[in-house]
C-alpha positions as CSV (number, residue, x, y, z in Angstrom):
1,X,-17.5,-13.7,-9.6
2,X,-17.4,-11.0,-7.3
3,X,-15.2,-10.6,-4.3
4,X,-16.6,-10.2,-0.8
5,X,-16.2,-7.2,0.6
6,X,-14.4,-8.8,3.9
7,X,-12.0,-10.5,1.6
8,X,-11.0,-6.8,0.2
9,X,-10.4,-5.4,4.0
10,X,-8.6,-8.4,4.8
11,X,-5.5,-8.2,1.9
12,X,-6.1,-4.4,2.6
13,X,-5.1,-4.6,6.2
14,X,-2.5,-7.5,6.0
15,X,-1.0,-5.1,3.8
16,X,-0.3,-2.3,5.9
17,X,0.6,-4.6,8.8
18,X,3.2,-6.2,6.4
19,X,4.5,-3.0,5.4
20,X,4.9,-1.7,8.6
21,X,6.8,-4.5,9.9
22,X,8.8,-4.0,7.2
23,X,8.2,-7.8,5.8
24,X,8.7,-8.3,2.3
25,X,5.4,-10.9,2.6
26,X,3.7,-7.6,1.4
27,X,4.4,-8.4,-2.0
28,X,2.4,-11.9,-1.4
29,X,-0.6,-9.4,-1.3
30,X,0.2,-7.9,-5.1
31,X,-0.9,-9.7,-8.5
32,X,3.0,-10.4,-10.1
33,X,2.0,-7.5,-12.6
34,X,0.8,-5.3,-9.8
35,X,1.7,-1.5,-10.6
36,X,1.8,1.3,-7.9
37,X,1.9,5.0,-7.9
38,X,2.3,7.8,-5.7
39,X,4.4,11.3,-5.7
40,X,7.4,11.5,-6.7
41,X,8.5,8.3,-8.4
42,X,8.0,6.4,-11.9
43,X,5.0,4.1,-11.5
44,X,6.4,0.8,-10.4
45,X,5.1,-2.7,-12.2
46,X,5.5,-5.8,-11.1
47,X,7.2,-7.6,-8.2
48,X,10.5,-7.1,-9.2
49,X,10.2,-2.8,-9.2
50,X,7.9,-3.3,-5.8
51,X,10.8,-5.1,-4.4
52,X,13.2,-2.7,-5.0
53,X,11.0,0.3,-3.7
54,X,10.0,-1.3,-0.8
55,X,13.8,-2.9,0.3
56,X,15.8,0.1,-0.8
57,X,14.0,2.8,-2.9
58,X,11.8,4.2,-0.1
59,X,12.8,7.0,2.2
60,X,10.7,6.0,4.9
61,X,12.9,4.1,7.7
62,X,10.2,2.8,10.5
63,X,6.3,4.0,11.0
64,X,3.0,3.0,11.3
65,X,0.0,3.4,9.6
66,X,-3.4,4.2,11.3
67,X,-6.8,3.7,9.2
68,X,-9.3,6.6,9.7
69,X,-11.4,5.0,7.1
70,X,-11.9,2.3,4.9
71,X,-14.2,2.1,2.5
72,X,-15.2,-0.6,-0.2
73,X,-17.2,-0.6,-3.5
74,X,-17.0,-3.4,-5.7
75,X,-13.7,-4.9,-6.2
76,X,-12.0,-1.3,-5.1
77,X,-11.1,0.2,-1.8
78,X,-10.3,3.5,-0.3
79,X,-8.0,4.4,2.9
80,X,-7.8,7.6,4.7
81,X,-5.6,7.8,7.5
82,X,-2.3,9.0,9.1
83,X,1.3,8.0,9.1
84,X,4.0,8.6,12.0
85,X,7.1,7.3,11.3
86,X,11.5,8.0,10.8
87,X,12.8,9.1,7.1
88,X,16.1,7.5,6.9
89,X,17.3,11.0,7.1
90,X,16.8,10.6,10.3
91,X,13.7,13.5,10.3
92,X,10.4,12.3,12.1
93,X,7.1,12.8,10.0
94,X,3.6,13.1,10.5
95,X,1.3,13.4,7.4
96,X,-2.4,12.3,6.4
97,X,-2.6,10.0,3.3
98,X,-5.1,8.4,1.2
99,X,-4.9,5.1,-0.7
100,X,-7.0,3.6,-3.7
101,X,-6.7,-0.1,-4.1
102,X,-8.0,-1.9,-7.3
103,X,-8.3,-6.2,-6.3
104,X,-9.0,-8.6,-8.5
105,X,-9.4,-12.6,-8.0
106,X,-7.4,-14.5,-10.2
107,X,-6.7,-18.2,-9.8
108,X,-8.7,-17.9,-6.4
109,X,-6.1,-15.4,-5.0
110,X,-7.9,-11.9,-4.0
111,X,-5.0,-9.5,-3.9
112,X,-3.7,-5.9,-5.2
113,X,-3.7,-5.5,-8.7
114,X,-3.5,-1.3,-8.6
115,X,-2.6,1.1,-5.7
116,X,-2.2,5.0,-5.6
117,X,-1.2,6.6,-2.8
118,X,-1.8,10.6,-2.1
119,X,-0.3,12.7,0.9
120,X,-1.5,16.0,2.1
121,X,2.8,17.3,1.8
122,X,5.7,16.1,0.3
123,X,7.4,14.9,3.2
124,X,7.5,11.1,2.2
């Protein structure tokens, strides 16, 4: 069965909205073995390790997201866009990103099964 393209922006969106509000509900829009990888850190897998990044592990303090583009093919979808936010250093950043989301439909949940996250610096 494949999954409808709207479905795909929709978990896609709620996610950034989650993570920018800095709601743990984010994980509700992983698979439990969901893995994630960007710069800098050990691929996380699972819940439990996306937990951890996302309540203590990463540096970011506050921002937002902003979607240039997203784009869909199949079950995967890809982001460009920009990030302003606070590192809890304190320092303000600015930075272009790009995000690659694998989704998958299991049990008649659409959500995240693989994400990978690249950044134009190394400021986050």
């Amino acid at each position: 069965m494949s999954i409808a393209s709207e479905q795909i922006e929709a978990v896609v969106r709620r996610y950034y909205q989650l993570v920018d509000a800095q709601d743990l509900a984010l994980l509700e829009t992983f698979h439990d073995d969901a893995t994630y990888k960007r710069p800098g850190y050990a691929e996380f897998r699972g819940h439990d390790e996306l937990r951890e990044f996302y309540s203590g592990e990463r540096i970011i303090d506050a921002g937002a997201h902003t979607i240039g583009q997203l784009f869909i093919h199949g079950p995967h979808a890809a982001v460009e866009g920009s990030f302003t936010g606070t590192l809890k250093d304190g320092r303000s950043v600015e930075l272009a990103f790009s995000d690659f989301f694998d989704l998958q439909e299991r049990a008649g949940e659409v959500r995240i099964a693989a994400r990978r996250t690249y950044f134009d610096d190394q400021q986050v």
